[in-house]
C-alpha positions as CSV (number, residue, x, y, z in Angstrom):
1,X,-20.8,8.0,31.8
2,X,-22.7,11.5,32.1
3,X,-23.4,12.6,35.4
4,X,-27.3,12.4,36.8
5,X,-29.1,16.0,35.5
6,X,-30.7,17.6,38.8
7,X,-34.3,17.7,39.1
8,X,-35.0,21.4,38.5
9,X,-32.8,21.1,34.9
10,X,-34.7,17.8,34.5
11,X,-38.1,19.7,35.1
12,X,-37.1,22.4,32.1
13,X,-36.1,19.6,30.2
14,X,-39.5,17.5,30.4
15,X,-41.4,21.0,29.4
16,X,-39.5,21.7,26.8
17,X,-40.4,18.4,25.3
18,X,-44.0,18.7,26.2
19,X,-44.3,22.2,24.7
20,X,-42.1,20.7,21.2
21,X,-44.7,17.9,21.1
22,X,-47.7,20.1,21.5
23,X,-46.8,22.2,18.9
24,X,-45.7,18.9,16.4
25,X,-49.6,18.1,17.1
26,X,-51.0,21.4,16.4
27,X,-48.9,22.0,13.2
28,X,-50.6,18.3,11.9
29,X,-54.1,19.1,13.3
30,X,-53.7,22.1,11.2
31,X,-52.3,20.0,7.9
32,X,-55.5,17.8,8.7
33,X,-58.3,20.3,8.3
34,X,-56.4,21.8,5.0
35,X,-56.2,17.9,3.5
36,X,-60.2,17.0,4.8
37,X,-61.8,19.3,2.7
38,X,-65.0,18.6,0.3
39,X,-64.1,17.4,-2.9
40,X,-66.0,16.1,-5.9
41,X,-66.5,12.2,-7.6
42,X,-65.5,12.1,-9.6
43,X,-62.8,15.0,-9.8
44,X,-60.6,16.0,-12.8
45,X,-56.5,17.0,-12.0
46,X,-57.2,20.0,-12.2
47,X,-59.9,19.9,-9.8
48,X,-57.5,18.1,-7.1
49,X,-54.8,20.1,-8.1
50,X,-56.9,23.7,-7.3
51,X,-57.2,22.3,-3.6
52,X,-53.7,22.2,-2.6
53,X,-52.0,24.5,-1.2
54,X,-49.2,26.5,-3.1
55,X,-46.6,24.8,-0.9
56,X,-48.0,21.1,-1.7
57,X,-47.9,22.1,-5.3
58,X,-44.2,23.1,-5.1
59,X,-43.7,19.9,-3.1
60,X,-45.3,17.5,-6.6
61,X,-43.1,20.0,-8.7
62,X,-39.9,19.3,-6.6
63,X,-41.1,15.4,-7.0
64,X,-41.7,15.0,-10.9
65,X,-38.8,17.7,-11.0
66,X,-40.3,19.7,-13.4
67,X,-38.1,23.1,-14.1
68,X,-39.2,26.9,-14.4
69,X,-42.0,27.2,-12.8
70,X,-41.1,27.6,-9.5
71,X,-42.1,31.6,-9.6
72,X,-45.3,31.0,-11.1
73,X,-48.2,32.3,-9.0
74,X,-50.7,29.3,-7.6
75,X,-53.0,29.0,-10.4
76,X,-50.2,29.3,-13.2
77,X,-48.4,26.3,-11.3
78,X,-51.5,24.4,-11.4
79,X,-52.0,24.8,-15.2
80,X,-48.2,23.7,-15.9
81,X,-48.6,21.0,-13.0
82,X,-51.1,19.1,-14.6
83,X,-49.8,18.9,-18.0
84,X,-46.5,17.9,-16.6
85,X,-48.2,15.2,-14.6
86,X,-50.5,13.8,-17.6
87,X,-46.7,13.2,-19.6
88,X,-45.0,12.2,-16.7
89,X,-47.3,9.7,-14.7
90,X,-46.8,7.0,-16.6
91,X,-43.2,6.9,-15.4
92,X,-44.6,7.6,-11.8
93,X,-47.1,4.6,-11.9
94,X,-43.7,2.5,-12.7
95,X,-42.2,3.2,-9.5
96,X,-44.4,1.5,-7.5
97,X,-44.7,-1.3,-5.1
98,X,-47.0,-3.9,-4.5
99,X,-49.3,-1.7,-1.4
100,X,-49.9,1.3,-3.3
101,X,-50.7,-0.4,-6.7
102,X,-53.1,-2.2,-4.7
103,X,-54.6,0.5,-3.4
104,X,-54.6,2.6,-7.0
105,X,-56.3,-1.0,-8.1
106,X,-58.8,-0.8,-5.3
107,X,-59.6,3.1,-6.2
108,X,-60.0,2.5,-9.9
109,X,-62.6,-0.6,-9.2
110,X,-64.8,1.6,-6.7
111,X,-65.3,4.5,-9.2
112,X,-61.8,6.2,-8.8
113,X,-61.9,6.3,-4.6
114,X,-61.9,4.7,-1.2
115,X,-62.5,4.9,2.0
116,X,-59.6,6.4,4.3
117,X,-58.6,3.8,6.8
118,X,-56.2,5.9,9.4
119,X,-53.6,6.3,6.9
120,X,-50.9,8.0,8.6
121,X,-50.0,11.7,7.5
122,X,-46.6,10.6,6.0
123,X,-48.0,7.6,3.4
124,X,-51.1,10.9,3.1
125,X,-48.3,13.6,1.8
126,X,-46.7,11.1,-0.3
127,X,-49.7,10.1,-2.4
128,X,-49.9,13.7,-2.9
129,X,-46.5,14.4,-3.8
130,X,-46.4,11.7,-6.4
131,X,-50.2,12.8,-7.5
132,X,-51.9,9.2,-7.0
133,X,-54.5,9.8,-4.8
134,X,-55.7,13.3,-3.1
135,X,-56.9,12.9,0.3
136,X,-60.6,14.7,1.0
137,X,-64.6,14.4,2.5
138,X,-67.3,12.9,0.4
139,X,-71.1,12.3,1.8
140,X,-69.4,13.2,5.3
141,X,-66.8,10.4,5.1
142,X,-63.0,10.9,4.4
143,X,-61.7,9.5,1.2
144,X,-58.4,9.1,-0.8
145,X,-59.5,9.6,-4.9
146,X,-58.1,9.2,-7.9
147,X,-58.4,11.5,-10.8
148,X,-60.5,10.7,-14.1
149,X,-57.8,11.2,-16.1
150,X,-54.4,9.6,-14.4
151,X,-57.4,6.6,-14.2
152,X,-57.4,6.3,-17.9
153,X,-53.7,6.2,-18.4
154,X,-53.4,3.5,-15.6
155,X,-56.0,1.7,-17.1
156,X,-54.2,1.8,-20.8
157,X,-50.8,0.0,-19.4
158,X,-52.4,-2.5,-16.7
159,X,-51.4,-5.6,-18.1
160,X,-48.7,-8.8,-17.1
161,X,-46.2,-6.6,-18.0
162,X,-46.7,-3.9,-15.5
163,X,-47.6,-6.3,-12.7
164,X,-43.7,-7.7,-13.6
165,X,-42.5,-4.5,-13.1
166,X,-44.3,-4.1,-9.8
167,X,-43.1,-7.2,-8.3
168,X,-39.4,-6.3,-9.8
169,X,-40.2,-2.7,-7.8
170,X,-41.4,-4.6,-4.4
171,X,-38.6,-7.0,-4.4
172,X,-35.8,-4.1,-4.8
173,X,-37.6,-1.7,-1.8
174,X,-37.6,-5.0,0.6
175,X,-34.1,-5.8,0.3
176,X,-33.3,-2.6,0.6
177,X,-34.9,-2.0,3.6
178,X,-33.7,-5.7,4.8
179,X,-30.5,-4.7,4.2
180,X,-30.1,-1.1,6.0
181,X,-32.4,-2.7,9.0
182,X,-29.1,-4.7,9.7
183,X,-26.2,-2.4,8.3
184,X,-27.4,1.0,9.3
185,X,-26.0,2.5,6.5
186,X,-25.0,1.8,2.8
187,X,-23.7,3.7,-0.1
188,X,-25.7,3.4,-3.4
189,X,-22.3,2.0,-5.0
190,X,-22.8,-1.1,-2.6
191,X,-26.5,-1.4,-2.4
192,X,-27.0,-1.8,-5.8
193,X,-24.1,-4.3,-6.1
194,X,-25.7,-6.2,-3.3
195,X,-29.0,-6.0,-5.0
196,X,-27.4,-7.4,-8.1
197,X,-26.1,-10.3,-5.9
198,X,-29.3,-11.0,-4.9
199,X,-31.2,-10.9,-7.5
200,X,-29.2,-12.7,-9.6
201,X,-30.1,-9.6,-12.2
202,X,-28.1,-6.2,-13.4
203,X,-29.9,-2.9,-11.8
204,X,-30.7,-0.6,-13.9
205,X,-29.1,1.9,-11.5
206,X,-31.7,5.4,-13.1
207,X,-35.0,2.9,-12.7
208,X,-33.3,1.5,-9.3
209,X,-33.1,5.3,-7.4
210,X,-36.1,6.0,-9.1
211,X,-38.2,3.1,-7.0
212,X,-36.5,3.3,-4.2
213,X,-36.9,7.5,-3.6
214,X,-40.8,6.8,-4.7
215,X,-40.5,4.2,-1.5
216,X,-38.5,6.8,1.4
217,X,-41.5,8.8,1.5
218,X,-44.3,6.5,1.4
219,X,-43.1,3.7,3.7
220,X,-40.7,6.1,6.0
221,X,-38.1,3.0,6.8
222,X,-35.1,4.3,5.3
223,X,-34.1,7.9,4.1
224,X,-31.6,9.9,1.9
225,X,-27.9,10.0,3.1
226,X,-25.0,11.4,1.2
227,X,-24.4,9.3,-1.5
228,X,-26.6,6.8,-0.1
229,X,-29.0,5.5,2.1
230,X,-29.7,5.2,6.3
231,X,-32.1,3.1,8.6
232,X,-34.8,5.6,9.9
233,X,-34.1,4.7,13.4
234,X,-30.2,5.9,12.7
235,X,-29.5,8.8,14.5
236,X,-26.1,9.4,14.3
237,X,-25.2,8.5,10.6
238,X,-22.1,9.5,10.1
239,X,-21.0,8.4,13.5
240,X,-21.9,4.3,12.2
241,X,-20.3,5.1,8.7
242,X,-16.9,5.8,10.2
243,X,-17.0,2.8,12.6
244,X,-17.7,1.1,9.3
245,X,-14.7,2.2,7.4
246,X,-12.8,1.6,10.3
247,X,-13.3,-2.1,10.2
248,X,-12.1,-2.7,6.2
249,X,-11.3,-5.8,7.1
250,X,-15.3,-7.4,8.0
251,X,-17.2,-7.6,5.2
252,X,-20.8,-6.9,5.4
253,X,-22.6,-10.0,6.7
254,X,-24.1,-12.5,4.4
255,X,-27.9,-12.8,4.3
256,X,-29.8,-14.8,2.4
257,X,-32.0,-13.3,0.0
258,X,-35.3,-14.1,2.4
259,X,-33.7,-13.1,5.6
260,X,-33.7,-9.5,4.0
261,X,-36.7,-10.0,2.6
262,X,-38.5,-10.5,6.1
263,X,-36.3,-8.0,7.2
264,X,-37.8,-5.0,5.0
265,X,-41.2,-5.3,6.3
266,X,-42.0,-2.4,8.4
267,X,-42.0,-3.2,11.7
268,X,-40.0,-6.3,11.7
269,X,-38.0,-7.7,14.3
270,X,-35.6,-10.1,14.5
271,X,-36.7,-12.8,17.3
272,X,-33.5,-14.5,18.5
273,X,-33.4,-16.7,21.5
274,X,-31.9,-14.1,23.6
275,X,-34.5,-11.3,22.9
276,X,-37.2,-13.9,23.5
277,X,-35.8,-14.3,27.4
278,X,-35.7,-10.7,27.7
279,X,-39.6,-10.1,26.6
280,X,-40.3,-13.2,28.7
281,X,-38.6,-11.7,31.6
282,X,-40.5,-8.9,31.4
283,X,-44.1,-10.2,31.2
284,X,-43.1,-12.3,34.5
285,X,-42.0,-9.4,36.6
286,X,-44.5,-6.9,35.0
287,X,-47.9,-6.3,34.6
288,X,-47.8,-5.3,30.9
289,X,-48.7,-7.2,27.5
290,X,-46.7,-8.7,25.0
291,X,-46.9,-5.5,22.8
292,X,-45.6,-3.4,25.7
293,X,-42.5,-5.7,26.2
294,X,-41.7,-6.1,22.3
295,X,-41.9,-2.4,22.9
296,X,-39.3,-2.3,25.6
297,X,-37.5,-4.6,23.7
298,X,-36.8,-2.9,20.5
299,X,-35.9,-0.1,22.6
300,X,-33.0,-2.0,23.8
301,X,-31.9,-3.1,20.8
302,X,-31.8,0.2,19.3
303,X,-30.2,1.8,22.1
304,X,-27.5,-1.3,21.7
305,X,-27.0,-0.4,18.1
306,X,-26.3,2.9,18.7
307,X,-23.2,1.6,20.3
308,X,-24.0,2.1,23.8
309,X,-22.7,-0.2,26.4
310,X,-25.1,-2.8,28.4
311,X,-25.5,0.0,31.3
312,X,-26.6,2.5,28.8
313,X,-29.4,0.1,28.4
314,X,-29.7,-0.3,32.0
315,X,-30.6,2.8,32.3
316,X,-33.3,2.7,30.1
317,X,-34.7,0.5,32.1
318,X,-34.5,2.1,35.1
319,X,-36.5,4.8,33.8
320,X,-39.7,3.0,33.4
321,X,-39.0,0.0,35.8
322,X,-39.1,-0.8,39.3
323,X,-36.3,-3.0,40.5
324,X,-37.0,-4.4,43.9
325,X,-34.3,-6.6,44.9
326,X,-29.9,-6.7,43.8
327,X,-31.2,-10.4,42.3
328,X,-33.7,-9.2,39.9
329,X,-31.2,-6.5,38.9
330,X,-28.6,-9.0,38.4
331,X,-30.7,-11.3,36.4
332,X,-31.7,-8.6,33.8
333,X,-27.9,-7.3,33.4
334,X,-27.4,-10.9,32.7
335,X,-30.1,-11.1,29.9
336,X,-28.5,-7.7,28.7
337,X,-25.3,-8.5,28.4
338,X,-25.9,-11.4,26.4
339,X,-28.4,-9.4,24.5
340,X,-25.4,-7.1,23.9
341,X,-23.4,-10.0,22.3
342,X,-25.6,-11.9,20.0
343,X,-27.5,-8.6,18.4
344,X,-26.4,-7.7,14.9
345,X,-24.8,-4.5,15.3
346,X,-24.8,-1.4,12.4
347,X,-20.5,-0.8,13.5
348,X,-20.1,-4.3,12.8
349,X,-22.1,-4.5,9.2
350,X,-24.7,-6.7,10.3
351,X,-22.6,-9.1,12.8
352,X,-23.1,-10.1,16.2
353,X,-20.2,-9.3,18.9
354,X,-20.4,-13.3,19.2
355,X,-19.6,-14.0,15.4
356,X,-16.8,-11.7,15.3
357,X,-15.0,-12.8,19.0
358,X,-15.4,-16.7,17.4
359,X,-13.7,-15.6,13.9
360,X,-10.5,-13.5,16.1
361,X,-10.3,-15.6,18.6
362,X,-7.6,-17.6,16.7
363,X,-5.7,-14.9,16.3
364,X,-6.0,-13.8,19.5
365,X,-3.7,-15.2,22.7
366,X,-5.4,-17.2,25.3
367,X,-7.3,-14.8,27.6
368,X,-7.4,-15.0,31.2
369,X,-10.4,-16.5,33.0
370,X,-11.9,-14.0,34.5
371,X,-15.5,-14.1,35.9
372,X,-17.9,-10.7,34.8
373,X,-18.5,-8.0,37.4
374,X,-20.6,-5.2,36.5
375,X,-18.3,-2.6,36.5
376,X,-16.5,0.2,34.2
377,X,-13.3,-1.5,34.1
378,X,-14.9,-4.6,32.6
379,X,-14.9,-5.5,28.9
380,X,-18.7,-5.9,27.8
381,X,-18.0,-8.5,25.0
382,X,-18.2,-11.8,27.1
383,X,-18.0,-15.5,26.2
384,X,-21.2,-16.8,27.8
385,X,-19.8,-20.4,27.4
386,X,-16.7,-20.0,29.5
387,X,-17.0,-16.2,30.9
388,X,-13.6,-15.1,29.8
389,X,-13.2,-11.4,28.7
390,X,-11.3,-10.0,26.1
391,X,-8.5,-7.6,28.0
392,X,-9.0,-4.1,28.1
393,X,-5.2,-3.8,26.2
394,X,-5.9,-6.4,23.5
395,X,-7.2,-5.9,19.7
396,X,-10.8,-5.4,19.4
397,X,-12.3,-8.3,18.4
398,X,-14.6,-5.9,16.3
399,X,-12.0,-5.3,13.7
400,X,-11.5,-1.5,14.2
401,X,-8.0,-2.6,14.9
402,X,-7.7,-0.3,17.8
403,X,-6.9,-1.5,21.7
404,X,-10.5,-3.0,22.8
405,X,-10.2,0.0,26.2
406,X,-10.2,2.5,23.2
407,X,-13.1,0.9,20.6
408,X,-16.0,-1.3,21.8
409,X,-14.8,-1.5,25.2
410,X,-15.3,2.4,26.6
């Protein structure tokens, strides 16, 4: 455990963040004003094209990777952009999901624009970078609009057979999402052979990465990694994908195909018993709302999945909660603990500390019963049922194969 920072390093530390986060919110305030500029309805490419900046054009070039014409000057770029675009949306419009063909719908229908509703700057630059809608003020209002002419190719390839293809699009990005929400991280190898799995259908692996890099940008819940994909919430990547290959022997857990499915949706999380105490035991201690404690709650579970131990979590806590009495402290490293044990964890490929003691414990010799203490000598895997603990000296019941002192149990 790291030793308690004094106040004066504590003081530098908090500036340093503030002056970071000032500057993260001038550098978009900035972005804004370029993006809510005047623009015309309805606008031609080239029209929407002439309002970016050279840097956002280099950004659609990197997108539709279009070659040699990286040195051109702004307005040379433009020229080749929008012929390059006007033969290559098509392919672009086939990438999408069910949201942003929506949207494109709704556009097309209201003269080739709509109202901007708060769209965050992320989803902004990524209907930019895949030219679908350009962001700008009309009659005082700010709108996202399509131009005339990607219009008129949408509109010659709207039919069943596109709205298939959407659905086919929507149905890969959830599971994929589903899938790194519980495992953290997956090689493309092995999400596409899940996906097959699922599906019941063979990926077209070129069509499959195409959909799913049209999806990291827009929806921001998973991003590039290696030769594969990570959970945006992932910090340390490569630190999960070893404690993965270290456990050869657990396979990746078994979801259904609508567990993943609910999974995938932005935001989700999973309510288990155990995580419904917690937020209950925080809205009768503390005056906040049920947001606040799902809040406090998804912190938890990410700071869990990053491997830490129940004090780690404890901490957390600490930091934004008062704890008046040993009881109530008690009582909340209780609901940790078992928190601990029955979340799915990204080291374990999706299964809970619980699943993987009850599969081992076969194999395992009877274990002393011990009652928990909250200390560092203590394992932090425990059998609610009986309280027993798995010795500090015997296998990890993760898999790893290692002594449990040396793997899940520093």
């Amino acid at each position: 455990m790291s030793e308690r920072i004094d106040k004066k390093t504590q003081k530098k530390l908090l500036e340093a963040l503030e002056r970071a986060k000032n500057s993260t919110n001038q550098h978009r305030e900035k972005r804004e004003q370029r993006l809510w500029k005047e623009i015309n309805i309805p606008s031609s490419l080239s029209e929407a094209l002439g309002r970016l900046t050279k840097n956002d054009l280099d950004r659609i070039r990197k997108n539709y990777d279009f070659k040699n014409i990286s040195a051109l000057n702004k307005e040379a770029m433009k020229e080749k952009l929008g012929e390059g675009i006007l033969h290559k949306f098509k392919e672009m419009i086939y990438t999408l999901d069910q949201e942003r063909y929506e949207l494109f719908c709704k556009a097309i229908k209201n003269n080739g624009f709509i109202l901007e509703k708060n769209m965050n700057l992320a989803k902004l630059q990524s209907l930019i970078d895949s030219s679908l809608m350009f962001p700008g003020v009309y009659q005082n209002k700010k709108v996202l609009v399509v131009p005339v002419e990607l219009m008129e190719i949408f509109k010659a390839i709207d039919e069943p057979s596109l709205k298939a293809i959407i659905e086919r699009n929507n149905e890969w990005i959830l599971l994929s999402q589903g899938m790194l929400y519980y495992y953290g991280v997956m090689g493309m190898n092995t999400m596409i052979d899940k996906i097959n799995e699922l599906t019941g259908k063979r990926v077209e692996i070129r069509l499959f990465l195409q959909v799913l890099s049209s999806a990291v940008g827009y929806h921001g819940q998973i991003r590039h990694y290696g030769l594969g994909y990570r959970y945006h919430g992932l910090i340390d990547s490569k630190k999960i994908e070893k404690e993965q290959q270290m456990r050869r022997n657990i396979d990746y857990y078994s979801f259904t195909k609508q567990q993943l499915l609910r999974a995938g949706v932005p935001g989700y999380m999973e309510r288990t018993p155990v995580l419904n105490r917690l937020t209950q035991f925080l809205l009768n201690h503390y005056n906040m709302t049920d947001k606040e404690a799902d809040e406090i709650a998804s912190k938890c579970i990410n700071i869990i999945q990053m491997n830490d131990n129940p004090t780690a979590v404890i901490q957390f806590l600490q930091s934004i909660l008062e704890f008046p009495s040993f009881d109530r402290v008690q009582h909340l490293m209780a609901l940790i603990t078992d928190l601990s044990n029955s979340t799915r964890l990204w080291v374990l490929k999706g299964h809970m500390p619980n699943e993987i003691f009850k599969e081992e414990k076969q194999n395992l010799k009877p274990l002393p019963s011990k009652s928990f203490q909250n200390n560092k000598e203590q394992s932090n895997i425990i059998q609610i049922e009986s309280g027993r603990k798995i010795g500090r000296n015997d296998t990890c019941p993760c898999g790893s194969g290692k002594k449990y002192k040396k793997c899940c149990g520093k």
